[in-house]
N, C-alpha and C positions, 0 to 999 in steps of 0.2 A: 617243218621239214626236219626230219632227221639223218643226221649223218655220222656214215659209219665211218669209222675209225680202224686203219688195218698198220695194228703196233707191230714190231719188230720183236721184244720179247714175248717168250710164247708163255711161261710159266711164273703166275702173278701168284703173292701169296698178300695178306693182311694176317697181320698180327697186333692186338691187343688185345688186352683183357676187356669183358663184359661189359655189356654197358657203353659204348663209344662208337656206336651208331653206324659200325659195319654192314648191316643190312640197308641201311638206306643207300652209301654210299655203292654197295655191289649193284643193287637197284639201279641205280643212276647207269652207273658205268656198262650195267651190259646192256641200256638202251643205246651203246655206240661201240663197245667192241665186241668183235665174234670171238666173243671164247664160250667154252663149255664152262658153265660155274657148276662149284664146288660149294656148296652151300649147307651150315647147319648141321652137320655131322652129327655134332653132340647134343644136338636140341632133336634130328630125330630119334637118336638111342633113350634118351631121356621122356621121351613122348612115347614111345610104341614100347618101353618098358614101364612105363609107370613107375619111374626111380626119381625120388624126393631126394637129389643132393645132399639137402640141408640136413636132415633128418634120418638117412640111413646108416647105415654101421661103420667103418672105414672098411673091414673087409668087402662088402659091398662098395665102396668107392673106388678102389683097389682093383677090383675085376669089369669095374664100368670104364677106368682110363686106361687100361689093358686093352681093353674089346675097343675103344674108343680110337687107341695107339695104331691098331691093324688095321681098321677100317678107314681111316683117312689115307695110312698109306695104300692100301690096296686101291682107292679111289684115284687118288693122287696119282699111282703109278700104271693106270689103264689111260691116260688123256695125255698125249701130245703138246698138249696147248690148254690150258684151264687159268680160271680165277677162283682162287677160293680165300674164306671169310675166316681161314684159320691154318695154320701153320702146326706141324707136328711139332716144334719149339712150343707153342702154345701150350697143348697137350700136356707135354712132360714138365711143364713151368705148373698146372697143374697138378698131375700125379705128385710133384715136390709133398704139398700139403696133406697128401693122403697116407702116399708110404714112403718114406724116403729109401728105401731098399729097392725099389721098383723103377724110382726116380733117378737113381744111379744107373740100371741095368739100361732103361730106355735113354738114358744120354750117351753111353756106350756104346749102343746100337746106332745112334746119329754120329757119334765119333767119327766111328767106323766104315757107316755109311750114310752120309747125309743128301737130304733130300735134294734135289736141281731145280730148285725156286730160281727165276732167274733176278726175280727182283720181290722183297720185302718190303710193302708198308708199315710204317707202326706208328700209332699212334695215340698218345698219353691220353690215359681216362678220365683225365679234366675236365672237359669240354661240356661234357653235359653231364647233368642228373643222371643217376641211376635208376630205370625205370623198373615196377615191378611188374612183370609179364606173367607171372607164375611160377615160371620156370629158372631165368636167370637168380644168382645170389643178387642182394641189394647192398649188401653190407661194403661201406667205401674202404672201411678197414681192410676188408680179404679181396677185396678187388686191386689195392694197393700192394698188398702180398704179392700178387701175380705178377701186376705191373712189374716190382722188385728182381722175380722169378725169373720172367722174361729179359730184362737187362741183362741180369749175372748169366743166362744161360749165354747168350748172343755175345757176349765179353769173353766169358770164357772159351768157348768154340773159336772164337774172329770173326763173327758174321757180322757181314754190313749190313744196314735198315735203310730204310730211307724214311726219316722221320715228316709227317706232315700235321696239317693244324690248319683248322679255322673253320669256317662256314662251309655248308655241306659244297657252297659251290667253289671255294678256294681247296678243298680238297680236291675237289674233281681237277680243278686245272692245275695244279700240282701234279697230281698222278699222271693225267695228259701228257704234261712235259716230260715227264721221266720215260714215258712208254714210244712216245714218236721221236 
């Protein structure tokens, strides 16, 4: 039997770098709460353009986390009530490595006007292997970069997190507790 779950906040985000098993756990979660997910932004741009990360130019990096920047917000700011599997922090902890000129202009823009997540998960890319899907980087190296990206950006703004850990099922009741 499944039972649904009617949270109190409406606007869920997860934030961490690649690789730490945000799809499973949004999975789980929307078998129990009614939100509208937010899923995968950057993995459809990535797909329906046939852009190789790894291997494209930085200018081309550069116009992928631009286009990537609008479109979560645009996403983000038609839903009431959403979970999503990425955070525009995310994003521009990103854009950092690509251009730093851009990196600056998009944290300016979050200064200024920042998103109304009413709660942040995050959650250190320890936990498991990096898996190769095709598409995600594998490298623990530049995954750590982000990781890095993501603190200094959330330090430097004031944003709280709510850090979580452990087995996909001690995630879930962590998140539970935070939401009810």
């Amino acid at each position: 039997m499944i039972i649904t779950i009617t949270p109190k906040i409406k606007k869920i985000a997860f934030s961490w770098p690649h690789g730490t098993g945000k799809t499973t756990i949004m999975k789980e979660l929307l078998l129990i709460l009614p939100y509208q997910p937010i899923r995968e932004v950057a993995r459809k741009f990535i797909t329906r353009r046939w852009i190789n990360l790894a291997t494209c130019s930085n200018n081309r990096k550069t116009d992928f986390q631009i286009t990537l920047f609008r479109e979560q917000w645009r996403v983000e700011k038609k839903h009431n009530s959403f979970i999503s599997d990425r955070t525009l922090y995310d994003i521009v902890a990103y854009t950092k490595e690509v251009n730093i000129d851009f990196y600056n202009i998009q944290l300016e823009q979050l200064k200024k006007n920042p998103p109304d997540y009413d709660v942040i998960f995050y959650l250190s890319p320890w936990e498991f292997e990096l898996e190769d899907d095709g598409v995600r980087f594998t490298d623990p190296a530049f995954q750590r970069k982000i990781h890095n990206n993501l603190l200094k950006i959330y330090e430097m703004l004031g944003i709280e997190v709510v850090y979580i850990s452990g087995t996909v099922q001690e995630r879930l009741e962590q998140i539970i507790k935070v939401l009810v």
